[in-house]
Legacy VTK file of the C-alpha trace (Angstrom):
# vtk DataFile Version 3.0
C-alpha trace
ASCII
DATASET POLYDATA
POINTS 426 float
-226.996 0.759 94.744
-226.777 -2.216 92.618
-225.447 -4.897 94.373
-221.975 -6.315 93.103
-221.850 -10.435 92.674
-219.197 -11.525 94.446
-216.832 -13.624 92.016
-216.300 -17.645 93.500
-213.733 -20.278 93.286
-215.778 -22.189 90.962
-216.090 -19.562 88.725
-212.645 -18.697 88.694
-211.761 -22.029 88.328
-214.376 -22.366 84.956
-213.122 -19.803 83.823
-209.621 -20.533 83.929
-210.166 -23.846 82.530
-212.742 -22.261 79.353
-209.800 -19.790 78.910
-207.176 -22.941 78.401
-210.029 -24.862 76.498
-209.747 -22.086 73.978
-205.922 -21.832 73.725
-205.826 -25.620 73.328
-208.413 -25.761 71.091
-206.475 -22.866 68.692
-203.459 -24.631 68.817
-204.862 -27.767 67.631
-206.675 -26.494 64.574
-203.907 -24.770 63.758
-201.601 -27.690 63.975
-203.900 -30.060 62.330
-204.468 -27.779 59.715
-200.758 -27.004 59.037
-200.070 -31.127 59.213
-203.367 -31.571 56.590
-201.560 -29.341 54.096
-198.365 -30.463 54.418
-199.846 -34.044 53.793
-201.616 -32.866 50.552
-198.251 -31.271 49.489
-197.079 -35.055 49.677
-199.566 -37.022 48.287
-200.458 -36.536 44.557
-203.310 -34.187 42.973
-207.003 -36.119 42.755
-207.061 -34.605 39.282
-203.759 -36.519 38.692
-203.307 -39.966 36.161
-200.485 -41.624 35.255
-200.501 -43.076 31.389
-198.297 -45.929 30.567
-197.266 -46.561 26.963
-195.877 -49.998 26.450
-193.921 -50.939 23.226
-193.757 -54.469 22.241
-190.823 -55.616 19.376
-191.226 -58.594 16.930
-189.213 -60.594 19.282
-191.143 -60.552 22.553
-189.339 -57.998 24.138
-191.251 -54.679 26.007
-190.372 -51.237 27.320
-192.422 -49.235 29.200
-192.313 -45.307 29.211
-195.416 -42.926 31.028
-195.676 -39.930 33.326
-197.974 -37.681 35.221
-200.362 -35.921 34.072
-203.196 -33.255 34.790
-206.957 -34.394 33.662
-207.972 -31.454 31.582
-204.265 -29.970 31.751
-202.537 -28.764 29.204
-201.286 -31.702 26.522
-198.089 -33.954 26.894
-196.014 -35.622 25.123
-194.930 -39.862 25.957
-191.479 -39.587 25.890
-190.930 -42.749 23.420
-188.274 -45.370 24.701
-185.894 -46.514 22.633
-184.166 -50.199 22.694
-181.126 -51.011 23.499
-178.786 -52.345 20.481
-179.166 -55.925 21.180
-176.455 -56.394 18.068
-179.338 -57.820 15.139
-181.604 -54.006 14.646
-182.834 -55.525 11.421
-184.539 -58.212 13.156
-185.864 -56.381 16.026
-189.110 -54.426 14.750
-192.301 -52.907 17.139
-195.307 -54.966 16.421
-197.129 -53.248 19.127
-197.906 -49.801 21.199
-200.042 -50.248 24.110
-201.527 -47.056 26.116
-203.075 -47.429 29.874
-203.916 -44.605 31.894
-204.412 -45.311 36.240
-206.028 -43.530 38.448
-203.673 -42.346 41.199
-206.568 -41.855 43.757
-204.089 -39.584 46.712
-202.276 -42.448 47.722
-199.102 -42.702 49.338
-197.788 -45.365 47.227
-196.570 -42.974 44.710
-194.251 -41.227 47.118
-190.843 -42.031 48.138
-189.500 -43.714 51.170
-189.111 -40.407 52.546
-191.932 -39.163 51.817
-194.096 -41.797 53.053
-192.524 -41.691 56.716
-193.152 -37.738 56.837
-196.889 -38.650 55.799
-197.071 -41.347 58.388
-195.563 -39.093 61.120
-197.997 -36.366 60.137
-200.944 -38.430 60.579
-199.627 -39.534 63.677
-198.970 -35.983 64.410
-202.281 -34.870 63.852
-203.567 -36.842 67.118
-200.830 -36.908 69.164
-200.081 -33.116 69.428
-203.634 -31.814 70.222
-203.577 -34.670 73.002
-200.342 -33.147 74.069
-201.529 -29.815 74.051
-204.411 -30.840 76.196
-202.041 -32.278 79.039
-199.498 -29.512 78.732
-201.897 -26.547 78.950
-204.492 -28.068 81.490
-201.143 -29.279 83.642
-200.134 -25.314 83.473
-203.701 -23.958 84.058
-203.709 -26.241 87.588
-200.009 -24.681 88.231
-201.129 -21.246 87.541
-204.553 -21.121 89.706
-203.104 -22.908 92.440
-200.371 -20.377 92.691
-202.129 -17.626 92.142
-205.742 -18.428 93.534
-205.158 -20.677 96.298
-201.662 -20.585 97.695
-201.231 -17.525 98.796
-204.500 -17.787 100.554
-203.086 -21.478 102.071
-199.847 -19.851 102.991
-200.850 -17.022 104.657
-203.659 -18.981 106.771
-200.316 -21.205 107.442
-198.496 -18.106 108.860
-201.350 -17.205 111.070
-201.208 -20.521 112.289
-197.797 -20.588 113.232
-197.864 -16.959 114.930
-201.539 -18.252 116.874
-199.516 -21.721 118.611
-196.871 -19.617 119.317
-199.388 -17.319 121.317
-198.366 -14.340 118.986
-200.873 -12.472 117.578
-199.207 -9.407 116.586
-199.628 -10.066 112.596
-202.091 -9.179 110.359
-203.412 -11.904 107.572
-204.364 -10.369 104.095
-205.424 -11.930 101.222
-206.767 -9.680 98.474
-209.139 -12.341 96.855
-212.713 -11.700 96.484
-213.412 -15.575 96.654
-214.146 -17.850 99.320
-210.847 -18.413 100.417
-210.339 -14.429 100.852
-213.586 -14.348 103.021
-212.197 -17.438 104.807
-209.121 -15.279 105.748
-210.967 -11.883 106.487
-212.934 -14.278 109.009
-209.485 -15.316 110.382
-208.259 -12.026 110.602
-211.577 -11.219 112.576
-210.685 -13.671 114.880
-207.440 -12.627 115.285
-208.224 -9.409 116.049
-210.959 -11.016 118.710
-208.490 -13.080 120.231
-205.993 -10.155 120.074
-208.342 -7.633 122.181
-209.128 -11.098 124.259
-205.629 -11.042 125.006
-204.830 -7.487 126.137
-207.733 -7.230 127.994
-206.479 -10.531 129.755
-203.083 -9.027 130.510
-204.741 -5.629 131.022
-206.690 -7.248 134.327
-203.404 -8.883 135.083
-201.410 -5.754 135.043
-204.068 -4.027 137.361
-204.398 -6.907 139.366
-200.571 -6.388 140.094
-200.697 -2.823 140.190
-203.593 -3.550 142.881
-201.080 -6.114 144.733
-198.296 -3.358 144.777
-200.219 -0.468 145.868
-202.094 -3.160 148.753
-198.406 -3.612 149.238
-197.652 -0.006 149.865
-200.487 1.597 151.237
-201.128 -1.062 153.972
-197.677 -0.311 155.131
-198.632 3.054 157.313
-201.551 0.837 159.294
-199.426 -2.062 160.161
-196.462 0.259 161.121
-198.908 1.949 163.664
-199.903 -1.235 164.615
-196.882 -2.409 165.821
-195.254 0.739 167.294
-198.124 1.329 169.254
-197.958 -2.830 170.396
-193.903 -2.074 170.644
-194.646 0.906 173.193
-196.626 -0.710 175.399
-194.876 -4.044 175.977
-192.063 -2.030 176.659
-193.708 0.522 178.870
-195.647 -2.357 180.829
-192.500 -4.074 181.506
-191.448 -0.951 182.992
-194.344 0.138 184.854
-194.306 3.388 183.739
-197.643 3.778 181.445
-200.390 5.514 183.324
-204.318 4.595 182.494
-204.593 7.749 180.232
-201.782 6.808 178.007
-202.315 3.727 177.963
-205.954 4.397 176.978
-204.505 6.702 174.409
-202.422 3.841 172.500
-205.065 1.324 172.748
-207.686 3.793 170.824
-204.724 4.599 168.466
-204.120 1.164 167.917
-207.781 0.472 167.519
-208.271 3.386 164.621
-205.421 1.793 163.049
-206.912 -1.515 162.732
-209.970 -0.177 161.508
-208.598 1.765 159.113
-206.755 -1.564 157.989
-210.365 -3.136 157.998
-211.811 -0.362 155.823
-208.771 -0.849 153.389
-209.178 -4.161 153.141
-212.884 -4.302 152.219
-212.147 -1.575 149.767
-209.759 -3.548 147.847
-212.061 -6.829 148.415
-214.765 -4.403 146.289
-212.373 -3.004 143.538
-211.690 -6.844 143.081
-214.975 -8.060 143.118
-215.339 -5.027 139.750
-213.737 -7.642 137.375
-217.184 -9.373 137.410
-219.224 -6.708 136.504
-219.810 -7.074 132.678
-220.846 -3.730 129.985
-224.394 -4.053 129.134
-224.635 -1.357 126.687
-227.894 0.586 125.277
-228.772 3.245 122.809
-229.639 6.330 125.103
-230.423 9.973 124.040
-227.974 12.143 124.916
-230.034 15.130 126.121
-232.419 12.499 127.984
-229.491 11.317 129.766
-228.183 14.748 130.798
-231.092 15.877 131.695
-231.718 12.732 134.228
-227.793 12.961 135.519
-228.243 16.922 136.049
-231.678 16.222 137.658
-229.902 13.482 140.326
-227.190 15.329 140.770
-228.649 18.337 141.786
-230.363 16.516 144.608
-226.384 15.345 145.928
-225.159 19.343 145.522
-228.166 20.740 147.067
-227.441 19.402 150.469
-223.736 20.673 150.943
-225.337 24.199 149.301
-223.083 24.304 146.116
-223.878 25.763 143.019
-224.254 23.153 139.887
-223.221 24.283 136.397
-224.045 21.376 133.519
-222.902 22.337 130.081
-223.077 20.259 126.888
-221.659 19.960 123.164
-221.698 17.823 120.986
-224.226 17.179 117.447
-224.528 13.072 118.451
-228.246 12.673 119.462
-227.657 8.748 120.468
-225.172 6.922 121.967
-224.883 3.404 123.487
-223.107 3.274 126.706
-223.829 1.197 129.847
-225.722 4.122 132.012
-225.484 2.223 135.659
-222.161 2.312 134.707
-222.010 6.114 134.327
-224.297 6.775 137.267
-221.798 4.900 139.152
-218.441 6.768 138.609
-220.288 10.089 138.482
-221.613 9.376 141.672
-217.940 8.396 143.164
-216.487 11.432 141.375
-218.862 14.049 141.970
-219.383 12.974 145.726
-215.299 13.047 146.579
-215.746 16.838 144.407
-218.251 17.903 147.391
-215.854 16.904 150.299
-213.614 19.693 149.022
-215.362 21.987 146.862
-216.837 25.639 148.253
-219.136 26.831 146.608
-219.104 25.518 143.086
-219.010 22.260 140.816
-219.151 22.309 137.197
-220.039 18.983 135.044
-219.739 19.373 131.315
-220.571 16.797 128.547
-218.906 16.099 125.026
-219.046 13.651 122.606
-216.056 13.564 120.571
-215.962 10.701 117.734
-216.258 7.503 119.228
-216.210 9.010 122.857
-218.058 10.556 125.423
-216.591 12.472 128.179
-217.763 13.822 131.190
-215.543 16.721 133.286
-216.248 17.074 136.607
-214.329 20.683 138.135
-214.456 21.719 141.645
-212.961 24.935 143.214
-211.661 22.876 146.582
-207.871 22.805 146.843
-206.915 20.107 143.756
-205.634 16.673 143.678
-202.489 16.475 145.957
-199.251 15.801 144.161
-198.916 12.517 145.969
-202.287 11.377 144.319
-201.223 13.176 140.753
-197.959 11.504 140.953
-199.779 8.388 140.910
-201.896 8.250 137.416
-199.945 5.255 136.371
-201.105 3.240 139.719
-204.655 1.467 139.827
-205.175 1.646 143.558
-204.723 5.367 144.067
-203.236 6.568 147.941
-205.923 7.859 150.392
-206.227 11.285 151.305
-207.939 10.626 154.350
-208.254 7.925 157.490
-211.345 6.517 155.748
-209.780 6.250 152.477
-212.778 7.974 150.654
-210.883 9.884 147.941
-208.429 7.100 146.750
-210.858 4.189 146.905
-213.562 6.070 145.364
-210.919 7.372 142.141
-209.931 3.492 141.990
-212.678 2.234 141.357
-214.153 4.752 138.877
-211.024 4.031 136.725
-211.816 0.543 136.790
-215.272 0.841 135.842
-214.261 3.480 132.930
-211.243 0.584 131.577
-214.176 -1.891 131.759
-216.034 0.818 129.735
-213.271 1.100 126.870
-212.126 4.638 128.373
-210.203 6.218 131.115
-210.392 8.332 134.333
-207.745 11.712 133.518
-207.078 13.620 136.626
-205.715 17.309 136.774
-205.434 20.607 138.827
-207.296 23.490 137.228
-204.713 27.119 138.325
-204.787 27.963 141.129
-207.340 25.983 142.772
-209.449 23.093 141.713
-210.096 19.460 140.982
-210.333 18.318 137.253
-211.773 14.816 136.469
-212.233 13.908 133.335
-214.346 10.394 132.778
-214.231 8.722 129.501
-216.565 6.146 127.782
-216.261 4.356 124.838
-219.102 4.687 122.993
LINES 1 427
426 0 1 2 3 4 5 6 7 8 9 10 11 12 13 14 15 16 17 18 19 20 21 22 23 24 25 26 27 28 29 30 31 32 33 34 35 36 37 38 39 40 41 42 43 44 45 46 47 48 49 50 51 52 53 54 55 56 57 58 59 60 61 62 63 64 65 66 67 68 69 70 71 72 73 74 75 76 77 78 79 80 81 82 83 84 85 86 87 88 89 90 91 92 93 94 95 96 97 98 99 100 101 102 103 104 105 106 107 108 109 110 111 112 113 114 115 116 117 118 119 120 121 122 123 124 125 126 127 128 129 130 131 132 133 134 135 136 137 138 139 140 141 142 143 144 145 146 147 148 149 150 151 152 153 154 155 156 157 158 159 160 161 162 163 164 165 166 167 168 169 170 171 172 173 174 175 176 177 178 179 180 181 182 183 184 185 186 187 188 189 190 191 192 193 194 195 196 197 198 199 200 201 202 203 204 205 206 207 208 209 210 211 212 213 214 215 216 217 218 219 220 221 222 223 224 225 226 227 228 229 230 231 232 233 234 235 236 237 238 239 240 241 242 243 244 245 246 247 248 249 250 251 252 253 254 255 256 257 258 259 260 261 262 263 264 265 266 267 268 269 270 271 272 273 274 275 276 277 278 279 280 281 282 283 284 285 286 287 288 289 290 291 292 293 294 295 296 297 298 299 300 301 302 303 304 305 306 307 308 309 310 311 312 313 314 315 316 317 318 319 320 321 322 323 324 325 326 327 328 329 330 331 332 333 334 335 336 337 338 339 340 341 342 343 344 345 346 347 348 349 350 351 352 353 354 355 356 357 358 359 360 361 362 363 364 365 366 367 368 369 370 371 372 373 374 375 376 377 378 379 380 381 382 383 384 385 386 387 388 389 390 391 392 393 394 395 396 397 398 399 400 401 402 403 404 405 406 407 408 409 410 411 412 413 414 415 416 417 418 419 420 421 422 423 424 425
């Protein structure tokens, strides 16, 4: 494909300016051709003489008569002037009849007053206006690019920069130009868009962090309560005497699994924290090498517990870049909470759908309690156990598949069985 030159300010601007160059330059020749004609309508003919005929009388006095006329023109007559009756005709004869012909050469000084000033003005005209022109269409070029090639580039930018120190970046910023100043947008938009995912995954971790906080909130509860009913019962049954060695040996290793439990619960949430460090390295992997690897470690986990393994795969994407120790990790978690309950049977299946690629894990153990379904919207899912194995094990593969751009889905599959669904962003 032939690639398409992208059009610049600087030729937009030269062309703008050749475009008003043109215009200018019409309207000048027109004008100073217009103002040329009307100044040879003023001005007399080249072609044009004026012949003088001057009569002189016996006594000394002269009249003058002449007109225009045409060299090579059709003949004329010289009107012939005659005297005013000074009282004595009979002594008043015409000696002499004298002819001159002048050049008039285009000069104004055959015109009128009023004609003269419209000449003048013309001439005048005839540098002024083209001047004029020049400032008026140049002065309206400037107005017109500026308004139409870089303002609305300027003002936008200005709107993004308003929304950005007002820590909103829920807006978009278009610009449709092809020049620099539209790349310089689609480059703000970009970061926009960076600092916009920046953002939500910011308040994302903060969110979990105080979904963590809540559910350490909740969860820690049943420990502590043992705790101190157990410490409750035996201050009060040592003040009374009445608390024989068994019992009392009884509460102390109740109070002692208690505490421990606490301890485990503790480091577990320690460790999901600690998961906000861990950063994505992702690689291009092929898919069948990597299923064939996960069904090949896998099967070493399922073979001790004696469960059957079923792996099934579709999808038509050969590659995909993902963050494999990543994977590893969750399946691991997943598929060894599936082999606490399972009996005889866990299936993994692999799709790639789009931009995604999603691994179901289904056992046929009892299903996901409806204390632990109830609570998809928590990040620190409750324990199913003392050790906490189940809930710790599901919190931190969601974490790990959020880091991942996906999600951990949870289900019941009628009438018994486990669903898991992990999801990457690939």
């Amino acid at each position: 494909m032939e690639k398409i030159r992208k059009r610049t300010l600087k030729m937009e601007f030269f062309t703008a300016v050749l475009l008003t160059l043109l215009i200018v330059a019409f309207f000048s020749a027109a004008t100073v051709t217009g103002l040329f004609l009307f100044q040879k309508w003023l001005v007399p003919d080249g072609r044009d003489v004026m012949v003088h005929a001057d009569y002189i009388y016996s006594d000394g006095t002269t009249d003058r008569a002449g007109g225009k006329f045409e060299v090579g023109g059709k003949a004329q007559s010289v009107p012939l002037i005659v005297p005013a009756d000074s009282g004595e005709p009979d002594k008043k004869e015409l000696e002499t009849i004298t002819l001159s012909i002048e050049n008039m050469d285009r000069g104004i000084g055959w015109n009128g007053p009023r004609r003269k000033i419209a000449y003048i003005m013309s001439g005048i005209s005839m540098a002024a206006l083209p001047v004029l022109y020049s400032i008026i269409g140049f002065s309206l070029c400037a107005r017109w690019f500026y308004r139409k090639k870089i303002a609305p580039a300027l003002f936008s930018l200005e709107d993004a920069t308003e929304h950005i120190s007002r820590q909103d970046l829920d807006f978009t910023v278009s610009c449709a130009a092809e020049n620099e100043l539209g790349q310089l947008c689609r480059s703000f938009e970009q970061m926009r868009l960076a600092l916009y995912e920046n953002n939500r995954e910011l308040w994302k971790n903060i969110e979990d962090r105080k979904m963590i906080q809540a559910s350490v909130a909740h969860d820690l509860r049943n420990p502590i309560a043992i705790i101190e009913g157990y410490t409750e019962y035996l201050l009060l049954h040592l003040q009374a005497g009445d608390l024989s060695n068994e019992k009392m040996e009884g509460t102390v290793d109740n109070i002692a699994k208690a505490a421990k439990r606490l301890e485990q619960y503790t480091e577990s949430v320690r460790e999901v924290n600690q998961l906000d460090d861990i950063e994505i390295h992702r690689t291009a992997v092929s898919v069948r090498e990597l299923i064939s690897d996960i069904t090949e470690d896998l099967s070493l986990m399922v073979s001790e517990r004696n469960v059957e393994l079923r792996v099934t795969e579709a999808g038509s994407v050969e590659t995909i870049s993902l963050d494999t120790s990543i994977l590893y990790r969750v399946l691991e978690n997943i598929v060894g909470n599936s082999l606490r309950f399972a009996k005889k049977m866990i299936s993994i299946s692999f799709v790639t759908e789009g931009s995604l690629f999603a691994v179901t894990v289904t056992d046929d153990g009892e299903g996901y309690s409806e204390k632990i379904l109830k609570s998809r919207n928590r990040l620190l899912l409750p324990t199913t156990d003392e050790d906490g194995h189940c809930g710790m094990g599901l919190t931190i593969s969601r974490v790990l598949c959020r880091k991942h751009g996906g999600r951990l889905e949870l289900s019941n599959n009628p009438p018994h069985g486990a669903v898991t669904k992990i999801i990457f962003g690939i």
